[in-house]
N, C-alpha and C positions, 0 to 999 in steps of 0.2 A: 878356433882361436878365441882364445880369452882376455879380455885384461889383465894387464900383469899382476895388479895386485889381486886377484881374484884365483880362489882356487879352483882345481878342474874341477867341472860338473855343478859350479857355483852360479843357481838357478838369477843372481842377480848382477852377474855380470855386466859388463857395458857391450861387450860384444857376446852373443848369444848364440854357438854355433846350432843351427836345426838341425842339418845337416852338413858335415863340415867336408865329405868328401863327393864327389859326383865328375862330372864334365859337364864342359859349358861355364861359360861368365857366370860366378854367382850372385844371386839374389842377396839385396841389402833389404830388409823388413824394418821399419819407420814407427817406432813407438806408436801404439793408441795412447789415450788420455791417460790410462793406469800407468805410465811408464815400462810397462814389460812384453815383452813381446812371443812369450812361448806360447799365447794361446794360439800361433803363426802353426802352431807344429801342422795342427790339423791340417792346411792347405798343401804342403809339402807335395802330395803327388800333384796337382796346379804346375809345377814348376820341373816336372820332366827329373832328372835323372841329374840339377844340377848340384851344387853346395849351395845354401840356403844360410843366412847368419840373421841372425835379430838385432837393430842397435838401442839400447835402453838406455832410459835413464840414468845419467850417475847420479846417486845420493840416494840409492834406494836402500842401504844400510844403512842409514843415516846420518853417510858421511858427508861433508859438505853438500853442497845444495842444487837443486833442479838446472838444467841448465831454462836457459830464458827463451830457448829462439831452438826453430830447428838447424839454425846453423851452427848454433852455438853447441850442438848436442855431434854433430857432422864433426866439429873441431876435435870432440872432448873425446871422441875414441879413434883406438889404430884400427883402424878400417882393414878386415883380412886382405891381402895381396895374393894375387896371384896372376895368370898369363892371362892378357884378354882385359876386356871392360870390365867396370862394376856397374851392378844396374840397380836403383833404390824400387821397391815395389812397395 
């Protein structure tokens, strides 16, 4: 899953699927300092067989601005749903 306004495969999405299909709860991946989160990919087998999403920065196209707060970054994207918990790693 993507943000909406973001095309598929759009390396700067706010939601960043690594792997978007699996079983099991999946994995929420937590900006490092760079704002992006694909360098996550590499851990992927770490986390078993589930669906895996990255949450990024918005404003990394240069559209409006950083959020301020890891909360405030938590607010700013649809966080994929699905059956079961979500777990931030």
């Amino acid at each position: 899953m993507v943000d909406a306004g973001a095309p598929a495969g759009d390396p700067f999405a706010v939601v960043l699927p690594l792997r978007a299909h699996g079983s099991g709860d999946p994995r929420l991946c937590l900006p490092p300092p760079t704002g992006l989160t694909g360098g996550y990919a590499g851990l992927l087998r770490t986390f078993g067989g589930r669906p895996v999403y990255g949450l990024q920065c918005r404003g990394l196209r240069g559209e409006g601005g950083l959020p301020g707060s890891p909360a405030e970054l938590v607010t700013a994207v649809a966080v994929p749903r699905g059956r079961g918990s979500h777990r931030a790693s």
